[in-house]
C-alpha positions in Angstrom: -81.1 38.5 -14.6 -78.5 40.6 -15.9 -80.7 43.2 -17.5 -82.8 42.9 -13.8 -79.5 44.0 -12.1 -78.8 46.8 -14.5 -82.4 48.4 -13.8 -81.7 48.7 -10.3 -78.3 49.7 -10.6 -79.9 52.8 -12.7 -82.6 53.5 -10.4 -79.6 53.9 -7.7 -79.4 57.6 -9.4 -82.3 59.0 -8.7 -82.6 57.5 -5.4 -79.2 58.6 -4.1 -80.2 62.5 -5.8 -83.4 62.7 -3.6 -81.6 61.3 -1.1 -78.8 64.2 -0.8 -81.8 67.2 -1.5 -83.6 66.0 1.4 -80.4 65.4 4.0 -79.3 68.5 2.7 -83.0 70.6 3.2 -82.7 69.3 6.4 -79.4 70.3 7.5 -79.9 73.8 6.5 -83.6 74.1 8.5 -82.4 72.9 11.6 -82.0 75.6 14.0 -78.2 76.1 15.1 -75.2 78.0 14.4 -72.7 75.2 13.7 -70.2 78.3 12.4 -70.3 79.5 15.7 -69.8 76.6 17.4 -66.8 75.6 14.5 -65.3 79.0 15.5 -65.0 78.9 19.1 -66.7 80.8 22.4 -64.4 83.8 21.7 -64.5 84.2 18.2 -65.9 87.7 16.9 -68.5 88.6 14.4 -65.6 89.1 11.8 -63.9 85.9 12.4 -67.2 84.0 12.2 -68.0 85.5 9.1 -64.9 84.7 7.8 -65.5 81.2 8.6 -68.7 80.8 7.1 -66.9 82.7 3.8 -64.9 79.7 3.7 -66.7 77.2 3.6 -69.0 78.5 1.5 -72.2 78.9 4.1 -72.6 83.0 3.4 -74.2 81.6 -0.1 -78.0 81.0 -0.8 -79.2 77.5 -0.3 -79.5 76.5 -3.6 -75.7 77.7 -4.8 -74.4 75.6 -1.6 -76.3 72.5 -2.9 -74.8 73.3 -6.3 -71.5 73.1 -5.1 -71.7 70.3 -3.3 -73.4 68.3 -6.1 -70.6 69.2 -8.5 -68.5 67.7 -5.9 -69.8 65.1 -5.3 -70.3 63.9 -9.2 -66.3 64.2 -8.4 -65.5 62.1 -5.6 -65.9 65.1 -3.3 -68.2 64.7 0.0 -67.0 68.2 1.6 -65.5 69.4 4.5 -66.3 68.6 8.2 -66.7 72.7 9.6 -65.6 71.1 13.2 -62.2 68.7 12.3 -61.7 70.3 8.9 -60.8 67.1 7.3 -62.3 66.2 4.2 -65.7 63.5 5.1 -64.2 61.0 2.4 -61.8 60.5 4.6 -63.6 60.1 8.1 -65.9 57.6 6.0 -63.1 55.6 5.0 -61.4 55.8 8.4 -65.0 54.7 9.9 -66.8 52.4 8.1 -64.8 49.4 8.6 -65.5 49.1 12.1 -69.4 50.2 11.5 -69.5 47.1 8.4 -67.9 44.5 10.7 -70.3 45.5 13.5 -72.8 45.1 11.1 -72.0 41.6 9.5 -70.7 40.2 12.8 -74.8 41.0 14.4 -76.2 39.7 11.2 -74.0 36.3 11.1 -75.5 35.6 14.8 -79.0 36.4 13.6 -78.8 34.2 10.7 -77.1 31.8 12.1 -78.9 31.3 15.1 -82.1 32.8 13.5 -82.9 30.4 10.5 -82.3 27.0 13.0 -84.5 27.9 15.4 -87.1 28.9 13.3 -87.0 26.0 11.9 -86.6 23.6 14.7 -90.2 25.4 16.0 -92.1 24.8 13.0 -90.6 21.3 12.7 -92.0 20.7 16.3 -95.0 23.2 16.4 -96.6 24.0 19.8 -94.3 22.0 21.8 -91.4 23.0 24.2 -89.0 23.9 21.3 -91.8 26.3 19.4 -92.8 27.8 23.6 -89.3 28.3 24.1 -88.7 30.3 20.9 -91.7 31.8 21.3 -90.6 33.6 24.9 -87.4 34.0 23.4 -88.5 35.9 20.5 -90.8 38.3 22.4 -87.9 39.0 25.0 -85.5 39.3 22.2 -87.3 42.1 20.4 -88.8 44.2 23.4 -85.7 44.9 24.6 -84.3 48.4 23.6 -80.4 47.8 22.6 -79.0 50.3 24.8 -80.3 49.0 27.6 -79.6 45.5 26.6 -76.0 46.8 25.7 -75.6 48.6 29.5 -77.0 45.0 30.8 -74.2 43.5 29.1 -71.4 45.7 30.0 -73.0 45.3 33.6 -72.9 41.5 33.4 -70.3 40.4 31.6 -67.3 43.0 31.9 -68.1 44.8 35.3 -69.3 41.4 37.0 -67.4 39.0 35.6 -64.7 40.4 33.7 -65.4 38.0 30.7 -65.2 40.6 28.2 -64.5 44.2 27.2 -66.4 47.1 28.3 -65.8 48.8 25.4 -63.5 49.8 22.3 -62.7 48.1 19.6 -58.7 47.0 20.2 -57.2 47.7 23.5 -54.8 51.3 23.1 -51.8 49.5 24.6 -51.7 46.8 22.0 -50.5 47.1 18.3 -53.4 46.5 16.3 -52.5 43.9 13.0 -51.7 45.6 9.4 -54.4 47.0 7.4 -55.4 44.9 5.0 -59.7 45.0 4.7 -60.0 47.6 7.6 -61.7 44.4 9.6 -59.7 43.8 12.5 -60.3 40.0 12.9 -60.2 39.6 9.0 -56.8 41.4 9.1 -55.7 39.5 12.3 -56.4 36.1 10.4 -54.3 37.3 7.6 -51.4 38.7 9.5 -51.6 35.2 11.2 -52.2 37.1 14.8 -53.9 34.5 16.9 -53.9 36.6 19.9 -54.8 39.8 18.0 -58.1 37.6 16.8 -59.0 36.5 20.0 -58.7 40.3 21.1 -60.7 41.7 18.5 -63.4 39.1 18.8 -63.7 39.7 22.7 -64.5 43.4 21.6 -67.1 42.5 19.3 -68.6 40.1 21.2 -71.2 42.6 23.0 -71.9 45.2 20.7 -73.0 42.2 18.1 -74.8 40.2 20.9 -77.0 43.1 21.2 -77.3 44.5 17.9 -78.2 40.8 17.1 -81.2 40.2 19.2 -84.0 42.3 17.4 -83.1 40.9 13.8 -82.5 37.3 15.3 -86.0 37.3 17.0 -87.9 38.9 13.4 -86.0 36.1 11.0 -86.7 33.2 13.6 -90.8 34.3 13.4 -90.5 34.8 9.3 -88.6 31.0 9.1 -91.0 29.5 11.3 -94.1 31.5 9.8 -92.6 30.2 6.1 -92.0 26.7 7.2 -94.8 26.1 8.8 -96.5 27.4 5.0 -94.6 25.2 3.1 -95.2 21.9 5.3 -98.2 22.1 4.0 -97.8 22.3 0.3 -98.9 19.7 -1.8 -95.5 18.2 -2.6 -94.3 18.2 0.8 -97.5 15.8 1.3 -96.7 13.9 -1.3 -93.1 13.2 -0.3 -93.9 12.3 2.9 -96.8 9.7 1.2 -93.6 7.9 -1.0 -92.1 7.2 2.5 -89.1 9.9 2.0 -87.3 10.5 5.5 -88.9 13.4 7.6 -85.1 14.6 7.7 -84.6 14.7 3.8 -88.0 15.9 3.8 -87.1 19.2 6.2 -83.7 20.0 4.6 -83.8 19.2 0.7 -87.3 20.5 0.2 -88.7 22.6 3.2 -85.7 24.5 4.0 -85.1 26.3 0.6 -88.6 27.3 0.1 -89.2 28.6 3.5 -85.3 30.5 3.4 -86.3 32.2 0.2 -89.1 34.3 2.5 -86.7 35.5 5.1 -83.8 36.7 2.7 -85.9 39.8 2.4 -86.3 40.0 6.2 -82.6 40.1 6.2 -81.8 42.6 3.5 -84.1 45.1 5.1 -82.7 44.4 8.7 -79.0 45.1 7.3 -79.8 48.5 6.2 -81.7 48.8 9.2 -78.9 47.7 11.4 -76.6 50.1 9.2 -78.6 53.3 10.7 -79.0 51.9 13.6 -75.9 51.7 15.3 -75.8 55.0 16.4 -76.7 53.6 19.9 -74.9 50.6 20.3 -71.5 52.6 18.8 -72.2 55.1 21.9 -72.7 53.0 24.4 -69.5 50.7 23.7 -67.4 53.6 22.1 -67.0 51.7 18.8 -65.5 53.9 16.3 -67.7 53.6 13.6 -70.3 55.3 11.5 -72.9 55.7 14.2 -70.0 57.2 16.6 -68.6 59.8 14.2 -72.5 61.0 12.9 -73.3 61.3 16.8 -70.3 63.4 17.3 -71.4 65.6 14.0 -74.9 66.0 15.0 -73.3 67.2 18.5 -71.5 70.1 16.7 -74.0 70.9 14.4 -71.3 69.3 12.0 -73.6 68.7 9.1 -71.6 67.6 6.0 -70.3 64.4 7.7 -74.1 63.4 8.7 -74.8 63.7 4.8 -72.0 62.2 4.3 -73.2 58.9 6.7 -76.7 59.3 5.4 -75.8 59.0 1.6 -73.5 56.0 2.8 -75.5 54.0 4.2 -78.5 54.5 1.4 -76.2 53.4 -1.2 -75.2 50.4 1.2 -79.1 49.4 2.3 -80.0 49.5 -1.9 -77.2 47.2 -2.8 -77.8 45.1 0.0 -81.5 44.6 -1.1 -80.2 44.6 -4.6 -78.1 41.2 -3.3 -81.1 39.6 -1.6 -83.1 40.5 -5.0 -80.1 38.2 -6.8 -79.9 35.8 -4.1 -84.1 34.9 -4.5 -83.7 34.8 -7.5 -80.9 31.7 -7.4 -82.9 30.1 -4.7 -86.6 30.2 -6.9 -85.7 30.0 -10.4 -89.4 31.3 -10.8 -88.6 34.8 -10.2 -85.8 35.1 -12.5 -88.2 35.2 -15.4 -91.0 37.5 -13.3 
């Protein structure tokens, strides 16, 4: 296992390296003139060039990407043309917020997910399976910026249950920094209120960031379980009169999991580039807010910056699952 997690660590390199010639091809194609737009309606000719001179854009192609390799081998993601501030930064500031988004959207599609996918194999084609079924189609046809307006419709403009948007209110002192999560550093600061505050926030922007993964893992555990129900061991258990229940959780459960953890790996990194929709429409200040602000002005070293961010996030994720299938079937740690 630990020569398995080694190997993939490696293979990181070259990943992440093709990953920052194509972002950075593609930055430099795109038609634009994000100096210009850096430099302001009024500037002239001289001052633009100027600008460009410093920050290195009056240089072939290839010598920019040199220079930004070498920095980056160094710690060093450049500099945001538009704010000026250095993109570590901004990522550091950002992807907090993005990474609790994230793991809160994922926690209610496991959670919810892996129990009702169940429940519907368990009691195939009757109202339980129908239900999740209709729920499932429902859940995934629905574009998440629509279902996030729908939300903000219904539950903060209507009934004035929740937020409409943000991630703390401005007026209130947020708790200390501790993790960058705001209702992990609430629970440590002992802030019940600040908690409750930060979890009302989060409540929409996870409900619908939730929906398409939650809809995908309940289909995979239902698919799975219904496949092992009908292994030969599962027959024979229930033939030495073994409860249905001990059955379903000791020895159905764990097999048919072991399917869906790579449902959820990929989901996470896909949930990781795909916030750029829910963070605009609830003005979360994540990842997917600041790369949408970037692409806006033509800012391209902080959507590099995002793009080589979460990358390195979705191949450690899967690297995780990879780990976590192998503790759940001892089979694959000697594939």
């Amino acid at each position: 296992m630990l020569r398995f997690v080694l190997r993939r660590l490696i293979l990181l390199v070259p990943v992440l390296f093709g990953l920052t010639v194509m972002m950075f091809i593609i930055a430099r194609l795109l038609p634009g003139d994000p100096v210009g737009l850096a430099a302001g309606p009024n500037a002239t000719a001289e001052e633009i060039a100027a600008y460009a001179r410093d920050f290195g854009l009056d240089q072939p192609v290839t010598v920019q990407y040199w220079r930004y390799l070498t920095g980056l081998l160094q710690g060093d993601l450049g500099v945001s043309i538009f704010s000026r501030r250095p993109v570590l930064d901004d990522l550091i500031a950002y992807l907090p917020a993005t990474l609790e988004l994230v793991f809160a959207a994922m926690a209610l599609a496991v959670v919810i997910g892996i129990p009702c996918g169940l429940a519907a194999a368990v009691w195939r084609n009757r109202w339980p399976d129908y239900a999740s079924r209709v729920s499932a189609l429902a859940a995934i046809s629905m574009p998440r910026f629509f279902l996030g307006l729908l939300l903000q419709l219904t539950f903060a403009m209507w009934l004035f249950w929740l937020p409409l948007g943000g991630r703390f209110p401005i007026i209130l002192e947020p708790p200390p920094t501790v993790t960058g999560f705001l209702t992990l550093d609430a629970l440590f600061a002992g802030d019940w209120q600040a908690f409750v505050t930060a979890c009302r926030h989060l409540a929409l922007p996870a409900i619908a960031m939730c929906l398409s993964p939650l809809a995908t893992i309940m289909r995979m555990m239902r698919a799975s379980t219904i496949e092992v129900l009908q292994q030969d061991y599962v027959m024979t258990a229930r033939a030495l009169g073994l409860s249905p229940r001990l059955i379903v959780f000791k020895y159905v459960a764990k097999n048919a999991v072991s399917a869906t953890l790579t449902v959820i790996g990929l989901y996470f990194g896909w949930l990781l580039g795909g916030t750029v929709l829910v963070e605009t429409v609830f003005d979360w200040p994540g990842l997917g807010l600041y790369a949408t602000q970037a692409i806006v002005s033509q800012d391209f070293m902080p959507v590099i910056g995002v793009a080589l961010v979460i990358g390195l996030l979705f191949m450690l994720v899967n690297l995780l699952v990879d780990v976590l299938y192998g503790v759940i079937n001892p089979k694959v740690r000697y594939a």
